[in-house]
N, C-alpha and C positions, 0 to 999 in steps of 0.2 A: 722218558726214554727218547732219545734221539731220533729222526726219520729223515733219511734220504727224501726231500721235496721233489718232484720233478719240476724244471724251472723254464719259464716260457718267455723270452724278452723281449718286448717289444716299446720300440725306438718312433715314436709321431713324430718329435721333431730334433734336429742335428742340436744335441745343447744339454736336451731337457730328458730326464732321468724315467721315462714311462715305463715301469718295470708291472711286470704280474707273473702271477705265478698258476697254472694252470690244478681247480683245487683236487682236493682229494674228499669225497663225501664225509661227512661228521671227523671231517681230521681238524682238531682244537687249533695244533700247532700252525696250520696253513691258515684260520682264518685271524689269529693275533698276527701272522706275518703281513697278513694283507694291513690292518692296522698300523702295525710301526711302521710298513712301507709307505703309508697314505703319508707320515708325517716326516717322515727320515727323507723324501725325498724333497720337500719343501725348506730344511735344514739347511742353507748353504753360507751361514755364516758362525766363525765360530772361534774362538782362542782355547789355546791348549797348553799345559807346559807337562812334557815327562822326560823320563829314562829312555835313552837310545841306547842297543850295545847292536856291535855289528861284527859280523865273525867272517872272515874271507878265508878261502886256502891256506892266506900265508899271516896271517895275523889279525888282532880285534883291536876292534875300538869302542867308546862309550864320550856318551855327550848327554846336557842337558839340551831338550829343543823347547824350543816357543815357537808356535806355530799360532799365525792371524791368518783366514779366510776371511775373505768378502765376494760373495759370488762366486767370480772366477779369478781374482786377483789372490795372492796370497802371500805369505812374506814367514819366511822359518830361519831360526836363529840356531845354529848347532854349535853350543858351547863347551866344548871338550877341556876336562878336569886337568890340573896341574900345570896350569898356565900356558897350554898349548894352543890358546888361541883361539877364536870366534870364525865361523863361515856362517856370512849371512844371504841366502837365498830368495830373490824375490820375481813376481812375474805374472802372468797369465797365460792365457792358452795362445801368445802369440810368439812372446819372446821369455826371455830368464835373463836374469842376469845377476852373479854373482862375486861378493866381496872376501875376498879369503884371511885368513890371519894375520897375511904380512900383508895388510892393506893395497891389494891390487883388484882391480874392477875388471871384471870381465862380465862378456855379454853373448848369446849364445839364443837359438831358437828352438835349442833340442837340451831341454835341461838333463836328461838323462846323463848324454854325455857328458856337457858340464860337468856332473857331481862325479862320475866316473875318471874323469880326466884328475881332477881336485880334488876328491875328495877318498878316490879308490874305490867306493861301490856306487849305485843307482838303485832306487826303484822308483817302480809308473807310477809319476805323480798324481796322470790322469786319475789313475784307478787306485792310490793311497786316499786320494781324498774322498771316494767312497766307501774301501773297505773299512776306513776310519768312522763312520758314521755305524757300520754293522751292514752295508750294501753292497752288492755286486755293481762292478763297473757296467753301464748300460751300452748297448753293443755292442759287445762281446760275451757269448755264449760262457756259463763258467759251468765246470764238472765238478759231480759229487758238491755238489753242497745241499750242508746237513743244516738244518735244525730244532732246536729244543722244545720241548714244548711249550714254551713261551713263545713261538713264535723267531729266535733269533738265532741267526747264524751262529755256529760253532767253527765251520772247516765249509773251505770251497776252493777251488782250484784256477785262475784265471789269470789270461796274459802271461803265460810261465811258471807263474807263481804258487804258491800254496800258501794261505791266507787261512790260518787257526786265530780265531778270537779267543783268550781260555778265560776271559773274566770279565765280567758287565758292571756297570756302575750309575746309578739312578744320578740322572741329572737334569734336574726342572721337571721332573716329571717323566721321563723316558729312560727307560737304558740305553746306553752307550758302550761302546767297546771300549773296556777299562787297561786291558793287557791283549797285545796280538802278536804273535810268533809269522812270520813273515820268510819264504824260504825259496829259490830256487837251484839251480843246480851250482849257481858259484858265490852267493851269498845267504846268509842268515843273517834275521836282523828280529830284535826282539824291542818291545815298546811298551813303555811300561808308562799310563797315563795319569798325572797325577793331582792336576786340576783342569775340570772341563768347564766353560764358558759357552752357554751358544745366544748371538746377537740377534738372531733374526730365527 
């Protein structure tokens, strides 16, 4: 059964992921969370390729992505079906910079924008590339979040957003977030994972 955790964040140093969660006595599910958390947050390299679909006000899209982490660097490939073309996104937490379909290079400090401007939606890269692992973004307080007895997020709430993981997938030996529903008040985006890689 499911249980609301109460969740406690704490941030030692600007970068680095020190997450805990304040326990609950004989609660199973809090002390496997403290486990995946020991190792999900040392996780920060990784390849991916899935299903994107993204639902706007005024119309959807869908793409395949490939996504490489390294640290902090990272490089996503959104290749959209029936020849409409490649956007490849690459960057760090300094700058982005992005190649669109009709091969124009642009360059940008605020990828959010970027991809909103080019692409028609955004989301927090900071905080995809955690909730992609099964984590809350460190720094930011998230509400309601639940999880399973296994220890792993299901639903949590953070940076605007509402972050449902609905499927987990063993890989190397941990679960991973396999499928995430992803939502706030002007997009939906759903992510459907379908080979997970992690390098480090």
């Amino acid at each position: 059964m499911n249980k609301i955790i109460p969740l406690l964040l704490a941030v030692a140093l600007a970068g680095c992921a020190d997450l805990s969660i304040s326990p609950v006595p004989g609660d199973i599910s809090a002390d496997h969370w403290k486990t995946r958390q020991d190792y999900l947050v040392k996780l920060r390299a990784w390849t991916l390729t899935g299903r994107l679909a993204v639902q706007t006000e005024r119309e959807g899209w869908t793409a395949t992505l490939h996504w490489i982490q390294d640290n902090e660097n990272y490089n996503m490939r959104f290749i959209a079906p029936l020849g409409q073309g490649t956007y490849e996104l690459s960057g760090d937490v300094h700058k982005v910079s992005m190649l669109t379909a009709d091969n124009r290079f642009l360059q940008a400090n605020d990828p959010e924008r970027l991809m909103l401007d080019n692409l028609g939606w955004n989301v927090p890269l900071n905080g995809l590339k955690y909730w992609i692992r099964g984590l809350p973004e460190p720094g930011t307080t998230p509400d309601n979040m639940i999880l399973d007895d296994k220890g792993r997020i299901t639903d949590l709430q953070q940076s605007g957003w509402r972050i449902s993981i609905l499927r987990y997938a063993e890989v190397e030996g941990i679960d991973l977030p396999g499928k995430l529903f992803m939502q706030n008040d002007r997009f939906k985006l759903r992510l459907v994972i379908q080979d997970w890689k992690t390098t480090s």
